[in-house]
C-alpha positions as CSV (number, residue, x, y, z in Angstrom):
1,X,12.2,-6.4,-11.6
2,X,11.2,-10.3,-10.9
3,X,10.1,-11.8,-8.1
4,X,13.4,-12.4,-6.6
5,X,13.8,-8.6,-6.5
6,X,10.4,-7.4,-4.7
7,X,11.5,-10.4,-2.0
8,X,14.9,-9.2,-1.6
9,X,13.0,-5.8,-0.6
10,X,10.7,-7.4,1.4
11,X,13.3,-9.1,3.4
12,X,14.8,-5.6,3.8
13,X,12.3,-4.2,5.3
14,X,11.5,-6.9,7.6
15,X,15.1,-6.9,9.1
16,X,14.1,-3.0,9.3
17,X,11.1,-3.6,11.1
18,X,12.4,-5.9,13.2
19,X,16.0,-4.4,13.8
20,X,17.3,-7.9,13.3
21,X,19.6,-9.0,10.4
22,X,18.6,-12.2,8.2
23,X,21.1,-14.5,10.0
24,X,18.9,-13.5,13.4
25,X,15.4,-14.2,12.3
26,X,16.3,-17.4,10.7
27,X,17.5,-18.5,14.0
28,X,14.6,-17.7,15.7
29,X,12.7,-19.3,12.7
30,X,15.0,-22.7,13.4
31,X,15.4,-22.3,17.0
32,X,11.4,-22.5,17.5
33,X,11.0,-26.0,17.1
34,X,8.0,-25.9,14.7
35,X,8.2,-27.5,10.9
36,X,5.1,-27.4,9.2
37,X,4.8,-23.7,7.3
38,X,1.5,-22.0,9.0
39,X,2.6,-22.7,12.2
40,X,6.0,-21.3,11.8
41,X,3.9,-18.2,10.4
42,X,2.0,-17.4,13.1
43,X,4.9,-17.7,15.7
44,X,7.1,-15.1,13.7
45,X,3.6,-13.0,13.0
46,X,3.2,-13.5,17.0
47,X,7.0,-13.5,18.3
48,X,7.8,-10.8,15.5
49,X,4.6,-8.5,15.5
50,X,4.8,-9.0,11.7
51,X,1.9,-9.1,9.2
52,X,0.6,-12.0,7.6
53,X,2.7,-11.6,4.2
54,X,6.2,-10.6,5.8
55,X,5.9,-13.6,8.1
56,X,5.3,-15.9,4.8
57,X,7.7,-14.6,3.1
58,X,10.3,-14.7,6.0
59,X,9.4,-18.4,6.7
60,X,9.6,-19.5,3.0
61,X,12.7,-18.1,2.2
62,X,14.3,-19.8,5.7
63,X,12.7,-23.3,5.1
64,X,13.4,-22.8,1.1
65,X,17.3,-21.8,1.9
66,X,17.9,-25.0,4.5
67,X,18.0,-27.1,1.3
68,X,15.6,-29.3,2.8
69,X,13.2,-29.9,-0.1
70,X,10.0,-31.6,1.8
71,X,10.4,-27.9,4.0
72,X,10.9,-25.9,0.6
73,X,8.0,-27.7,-0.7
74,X,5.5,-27.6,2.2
75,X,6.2,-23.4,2.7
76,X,6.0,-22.8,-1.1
77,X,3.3,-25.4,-1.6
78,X,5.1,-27.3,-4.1
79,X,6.4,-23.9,-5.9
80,X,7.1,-20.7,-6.2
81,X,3.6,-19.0,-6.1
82,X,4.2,-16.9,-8.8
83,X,4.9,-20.1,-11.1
84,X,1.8,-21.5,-9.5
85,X,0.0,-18.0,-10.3
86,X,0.8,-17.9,-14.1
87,X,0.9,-21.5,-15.1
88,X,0.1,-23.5,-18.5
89,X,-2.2,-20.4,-20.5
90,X,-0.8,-18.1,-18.1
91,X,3.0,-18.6,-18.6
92,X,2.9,-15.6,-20.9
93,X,1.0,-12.9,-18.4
94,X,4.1,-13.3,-15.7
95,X,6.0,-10.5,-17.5
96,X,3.3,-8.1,-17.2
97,X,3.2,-9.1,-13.6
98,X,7.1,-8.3,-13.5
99,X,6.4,-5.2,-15.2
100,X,3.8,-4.0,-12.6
101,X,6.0,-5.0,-9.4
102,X,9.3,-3.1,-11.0
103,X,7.2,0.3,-11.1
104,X,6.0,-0.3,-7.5
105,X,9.2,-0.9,-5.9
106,X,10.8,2.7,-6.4
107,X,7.5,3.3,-3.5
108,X,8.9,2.4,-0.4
109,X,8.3,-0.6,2.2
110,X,5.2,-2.8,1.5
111,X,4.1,-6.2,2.5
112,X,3.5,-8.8,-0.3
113,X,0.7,-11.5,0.6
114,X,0.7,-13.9,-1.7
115,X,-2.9,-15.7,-1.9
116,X,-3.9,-18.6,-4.2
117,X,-4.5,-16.5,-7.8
118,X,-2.9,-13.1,-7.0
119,X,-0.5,-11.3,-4.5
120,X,-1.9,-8.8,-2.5
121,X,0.0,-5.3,-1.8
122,X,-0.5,-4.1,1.9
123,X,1.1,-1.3,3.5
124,X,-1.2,-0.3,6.7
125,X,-4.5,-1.7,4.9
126,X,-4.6,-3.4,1.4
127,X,-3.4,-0.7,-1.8
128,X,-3.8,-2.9,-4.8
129,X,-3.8,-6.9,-5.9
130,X,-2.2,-8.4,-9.3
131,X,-2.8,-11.5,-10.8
132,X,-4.1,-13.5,-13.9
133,X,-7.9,-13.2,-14.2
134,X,-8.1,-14.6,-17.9
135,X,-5.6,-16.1,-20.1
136,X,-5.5,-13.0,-21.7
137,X,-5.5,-10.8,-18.7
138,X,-3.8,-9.3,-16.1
139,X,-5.8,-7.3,-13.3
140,X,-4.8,-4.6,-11.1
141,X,-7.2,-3.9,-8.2
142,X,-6.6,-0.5,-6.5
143,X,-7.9,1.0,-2.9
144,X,-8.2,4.5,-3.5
145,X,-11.1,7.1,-3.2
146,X,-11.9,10.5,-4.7
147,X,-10.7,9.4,-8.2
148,X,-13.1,9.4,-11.2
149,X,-13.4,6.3,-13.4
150,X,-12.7,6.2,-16.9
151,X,-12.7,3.8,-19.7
152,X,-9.8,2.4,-18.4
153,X,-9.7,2.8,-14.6
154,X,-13.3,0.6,-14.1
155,X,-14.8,1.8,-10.9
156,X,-15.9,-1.6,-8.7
157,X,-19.4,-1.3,-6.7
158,X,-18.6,-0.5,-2.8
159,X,-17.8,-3.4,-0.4
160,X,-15.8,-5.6,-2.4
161,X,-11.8,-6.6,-2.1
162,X,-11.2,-2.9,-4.3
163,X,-12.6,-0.3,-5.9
164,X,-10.9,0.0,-9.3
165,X,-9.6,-2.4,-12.1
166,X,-7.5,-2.3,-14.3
167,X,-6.8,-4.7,-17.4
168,X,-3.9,-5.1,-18.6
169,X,-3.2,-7.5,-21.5
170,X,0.6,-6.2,-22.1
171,X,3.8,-4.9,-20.9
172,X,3.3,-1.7,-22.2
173,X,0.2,-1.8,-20.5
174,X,2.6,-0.7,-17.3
175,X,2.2,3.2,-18.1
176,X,2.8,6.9,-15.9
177,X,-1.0,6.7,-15.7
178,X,-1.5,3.3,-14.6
179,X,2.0,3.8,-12.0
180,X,0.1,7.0,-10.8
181,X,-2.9,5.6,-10.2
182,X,-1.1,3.0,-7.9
183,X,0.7,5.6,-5.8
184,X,-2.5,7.1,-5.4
185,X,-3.9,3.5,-3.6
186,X,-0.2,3.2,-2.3
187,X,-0.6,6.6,-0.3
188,X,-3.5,6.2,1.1
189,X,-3.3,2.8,2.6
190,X,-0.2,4.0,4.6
């Protein structure tokens, strides 16, 4: 799955959450006057009662579709996040990235929030982040308790962003344990 598929699910959802098709919420997007991306974002989070990553996602893809390419620009920052995400030395960690986001989608409804080096996976609270750390590297932060570390599934000390990692350095790396282990975080934050 790429990019273009978690957003398509995204937008699904929204128009579930919000019993409104596509069609409506970009009217409402157009019809509220605003231009400049975070202000559009906090009217739909505000008009919509959506969360920070839906309304991002809803306002990108209605500024990015107008064809308007100052708009496109100013809600994607210049591009697509992910290309921002795994650029130059990166470039070859995106399919890993791809990998982790097919095996998440068969889930259910989340919320993707993209921030500036990762995207962050929110259902009711935070589940799991992915994104470049190294060159080399791939990380996968999880939320979940009651689960022992291992050699691969690095416990985090308490009170930061998660409170497991795991590095991945390969598509193959995208395993039944690792997909478990994200259910797990996926479950509990919902």
């Amino acid at each position: 799955m790429n990019i273009d598929k978690a957003i398509e699910s995204q937008l699904r959802n929204i128009e579930k959450r919000t019993g409104k098709t596509l069609a409506e919420l970009e009217r409402i997007v157009r019809a509220s006057g605003l231009t400049k991306h975070g202000e559009l974002r906090a009217r739909m989070m505000s008009e919509l009662g959506l969360g920070h990553g839906d309304a991002n996602t809803l306002v990108h893809v209605v500024l990015k579709s107008s064809g308007d390419a100052q708009a496109a620009a100013a809600a994607a920052g210049g591009e697509d996040i992910l290309d921002t995400i795994y650029a130059g030395a990166k470039a070859a960690l995106r399919p890993i990235h791809e990998q982790v986001m097919a095996a998440i989608a068969p889930f259910g409804p989340f919320e993707i929030a993209p921030k500036k080096s990762y995207l962050s996976l929110r259902r009711k609270k935070q589940f799991a982040m992915v994104g470049p750390t190294t060159n080399t590297r791939v990380e996968v932060g999880l939320n979940m308790k009651g689960v022992p570390g291992t050699e691969r599934l690095l416990e985090l000390p308490a009170g930061g962003m998660c409170s497991y990692k795991v590095k991945l350095t390969d598509p193959g790396d995208v395993d039944a344990e690792l997909v478990a282990w994200i259910r797990k975080a996926y479950d509990a934050a919902g």
